[in-house]
Biotite code that builds the C-alpha atoms (Angstrom):
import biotite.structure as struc

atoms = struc.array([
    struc.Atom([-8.669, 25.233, -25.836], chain_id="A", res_id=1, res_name="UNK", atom_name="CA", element="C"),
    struc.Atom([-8.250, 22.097, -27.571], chain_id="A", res_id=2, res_name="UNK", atom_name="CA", element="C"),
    struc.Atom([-8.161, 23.293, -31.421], chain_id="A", res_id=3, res_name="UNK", atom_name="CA", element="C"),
    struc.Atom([-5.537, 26.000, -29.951], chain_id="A", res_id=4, res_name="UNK", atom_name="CA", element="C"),
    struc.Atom([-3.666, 23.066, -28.724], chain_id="A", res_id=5, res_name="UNK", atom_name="CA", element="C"),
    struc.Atom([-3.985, 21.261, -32.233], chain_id="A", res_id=6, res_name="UNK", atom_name="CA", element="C"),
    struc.Atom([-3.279, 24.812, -34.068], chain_id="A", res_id=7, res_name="UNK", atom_name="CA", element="C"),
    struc.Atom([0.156, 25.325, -31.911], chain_id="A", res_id=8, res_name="UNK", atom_name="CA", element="C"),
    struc.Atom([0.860, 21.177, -33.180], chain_id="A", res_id=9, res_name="UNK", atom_name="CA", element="C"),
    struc.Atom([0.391, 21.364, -36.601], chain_id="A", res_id=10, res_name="UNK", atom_name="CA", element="C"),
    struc.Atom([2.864, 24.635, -36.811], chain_id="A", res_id=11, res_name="UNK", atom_name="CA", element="C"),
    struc.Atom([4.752, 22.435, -34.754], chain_id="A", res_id=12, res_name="UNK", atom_name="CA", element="C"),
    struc.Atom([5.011, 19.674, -37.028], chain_id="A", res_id=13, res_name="UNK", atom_name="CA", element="C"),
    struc.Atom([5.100, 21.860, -39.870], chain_id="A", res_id=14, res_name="UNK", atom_name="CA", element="C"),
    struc.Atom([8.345, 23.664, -39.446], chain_id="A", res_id=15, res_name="UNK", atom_name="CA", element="C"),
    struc.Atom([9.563, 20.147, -37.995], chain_id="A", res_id=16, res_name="UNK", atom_name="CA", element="C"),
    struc.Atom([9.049, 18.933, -41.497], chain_id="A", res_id=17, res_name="UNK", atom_name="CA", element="C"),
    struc.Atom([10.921, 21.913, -42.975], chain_id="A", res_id=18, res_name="UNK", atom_name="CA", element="C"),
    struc.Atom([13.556, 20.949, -41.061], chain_id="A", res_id=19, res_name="UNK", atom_name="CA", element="C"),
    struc.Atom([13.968, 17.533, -42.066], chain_id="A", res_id=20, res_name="UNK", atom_name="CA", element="C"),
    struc.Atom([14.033, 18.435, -45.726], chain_id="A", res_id=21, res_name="UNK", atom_name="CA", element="C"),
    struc.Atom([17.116, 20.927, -45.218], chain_id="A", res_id=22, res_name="UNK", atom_name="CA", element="C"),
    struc.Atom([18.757, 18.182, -43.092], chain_id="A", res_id=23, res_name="UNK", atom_name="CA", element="C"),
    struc.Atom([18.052, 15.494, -45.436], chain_id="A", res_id=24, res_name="UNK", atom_name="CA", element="C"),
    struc.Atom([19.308, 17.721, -48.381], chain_id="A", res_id=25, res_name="UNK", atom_name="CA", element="C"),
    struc.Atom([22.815, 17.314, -46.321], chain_id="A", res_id=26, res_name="UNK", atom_name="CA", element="C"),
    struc.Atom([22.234, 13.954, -45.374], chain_id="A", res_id=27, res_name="UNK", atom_name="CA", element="C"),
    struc.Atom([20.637, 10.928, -47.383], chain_id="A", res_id=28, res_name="UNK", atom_name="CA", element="C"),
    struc.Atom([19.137, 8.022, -44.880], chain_id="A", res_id=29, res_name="UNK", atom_name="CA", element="C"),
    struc.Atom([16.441, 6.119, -44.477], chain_id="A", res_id=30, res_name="UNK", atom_name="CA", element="C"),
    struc.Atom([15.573, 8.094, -41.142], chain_id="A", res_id=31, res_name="UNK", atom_name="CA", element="C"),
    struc.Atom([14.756, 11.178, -42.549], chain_id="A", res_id=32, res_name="UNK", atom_name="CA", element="C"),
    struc.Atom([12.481, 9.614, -44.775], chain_id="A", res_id=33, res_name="UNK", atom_name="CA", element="C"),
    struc.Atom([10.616, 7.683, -41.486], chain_id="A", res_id=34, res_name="UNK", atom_name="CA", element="C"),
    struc.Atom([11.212, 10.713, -39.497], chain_id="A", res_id=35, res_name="UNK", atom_name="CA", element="C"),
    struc.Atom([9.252, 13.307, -42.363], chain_id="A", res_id=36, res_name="UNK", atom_name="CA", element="C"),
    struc.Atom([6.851, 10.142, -42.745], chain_id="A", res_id=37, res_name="UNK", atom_name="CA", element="C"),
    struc.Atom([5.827, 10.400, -39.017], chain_id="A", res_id=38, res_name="UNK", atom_name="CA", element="C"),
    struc.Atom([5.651, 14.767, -39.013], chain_id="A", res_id=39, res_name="UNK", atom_name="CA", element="C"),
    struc.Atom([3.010, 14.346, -42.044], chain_id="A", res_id=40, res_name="UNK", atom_name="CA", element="C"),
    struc.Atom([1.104, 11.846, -40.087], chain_id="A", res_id=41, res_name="UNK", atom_name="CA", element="C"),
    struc.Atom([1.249, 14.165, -37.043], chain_id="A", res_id=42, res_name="UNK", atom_name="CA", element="C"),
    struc.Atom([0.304, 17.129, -39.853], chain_id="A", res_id=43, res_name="UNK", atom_name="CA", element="C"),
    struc.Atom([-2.958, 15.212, -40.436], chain_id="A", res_id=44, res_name="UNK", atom_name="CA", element="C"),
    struc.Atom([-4.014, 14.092, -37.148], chain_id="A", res_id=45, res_name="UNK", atom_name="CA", element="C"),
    struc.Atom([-3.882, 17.635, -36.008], chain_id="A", res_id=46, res_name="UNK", atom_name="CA", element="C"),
    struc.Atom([-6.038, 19.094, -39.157], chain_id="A", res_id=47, res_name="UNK", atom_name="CA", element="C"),
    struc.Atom([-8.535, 16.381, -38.256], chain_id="A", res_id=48, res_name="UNK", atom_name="CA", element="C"),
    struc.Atom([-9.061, 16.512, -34.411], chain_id="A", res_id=49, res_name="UNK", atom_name="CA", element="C"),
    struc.Atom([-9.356, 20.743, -35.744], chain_id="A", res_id=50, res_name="UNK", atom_name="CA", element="C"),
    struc.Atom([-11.590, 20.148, -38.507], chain_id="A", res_id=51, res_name="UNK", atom_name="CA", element="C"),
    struc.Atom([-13.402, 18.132, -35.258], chain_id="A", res_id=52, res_name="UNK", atom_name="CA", element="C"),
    struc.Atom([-13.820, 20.394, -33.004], chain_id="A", res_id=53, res_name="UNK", atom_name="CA", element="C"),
    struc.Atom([-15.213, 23.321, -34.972], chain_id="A", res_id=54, res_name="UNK", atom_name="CA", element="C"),
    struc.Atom([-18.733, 22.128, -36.226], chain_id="A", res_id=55, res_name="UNK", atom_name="CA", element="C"),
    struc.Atom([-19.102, 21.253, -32.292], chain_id="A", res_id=56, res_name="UNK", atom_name="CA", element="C"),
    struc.Atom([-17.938, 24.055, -30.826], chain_id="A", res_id=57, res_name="UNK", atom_name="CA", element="C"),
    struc.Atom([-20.685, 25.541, -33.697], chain_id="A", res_id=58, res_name="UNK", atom_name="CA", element="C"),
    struc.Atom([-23.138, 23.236, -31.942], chain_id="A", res_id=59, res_name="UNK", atom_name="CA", element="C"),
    struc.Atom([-22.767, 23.747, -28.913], chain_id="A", res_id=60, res_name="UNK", atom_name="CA", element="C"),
    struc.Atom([-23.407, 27.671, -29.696], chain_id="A", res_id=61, res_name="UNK", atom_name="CA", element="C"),
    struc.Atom([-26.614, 26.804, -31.247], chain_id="A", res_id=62, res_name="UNK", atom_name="CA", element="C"),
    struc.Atom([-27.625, 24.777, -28.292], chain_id="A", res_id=63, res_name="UNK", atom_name="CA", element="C"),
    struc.Atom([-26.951, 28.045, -25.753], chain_id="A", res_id=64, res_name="UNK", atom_name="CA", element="C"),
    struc.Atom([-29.082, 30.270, -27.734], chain_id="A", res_id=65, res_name="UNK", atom_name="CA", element="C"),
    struc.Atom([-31.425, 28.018, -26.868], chain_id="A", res_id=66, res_name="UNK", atom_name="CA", element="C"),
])
């Protein structure tokens, strides 16, 4: 449920960040530079905590087996 959660956020943040770079193609600030600063942060916080929960969701299958 989790890495569904992350999966849904990093689309998420990745079309937010698209949308920041045709906005800031109108519009030249400092915010859309902080604002496209924070989506790739939030980009690779989701990739890890999904990158984290597969090899123990792989785990935890080998543990049932047993």
């Amino acid at each position: 449920m989790k890495r569904i959660v992350a999966g849904f956020y990093l689309l998420l943040c990745i079309g937010h960040l698209i949308l920041e770079l045709v906005a800031k193609s109108f519009s030249n600030g400092l915010e859309a530079f902080v604002t496209i600063g924070i989506t790739v942060i939030g980009i690779y916080l989701a990739w890890v905590v999904m990158t984290l929960i597969q090899p123990s969701d792989m785990v935890k299958n080998i543990l049932d087996k047993f």
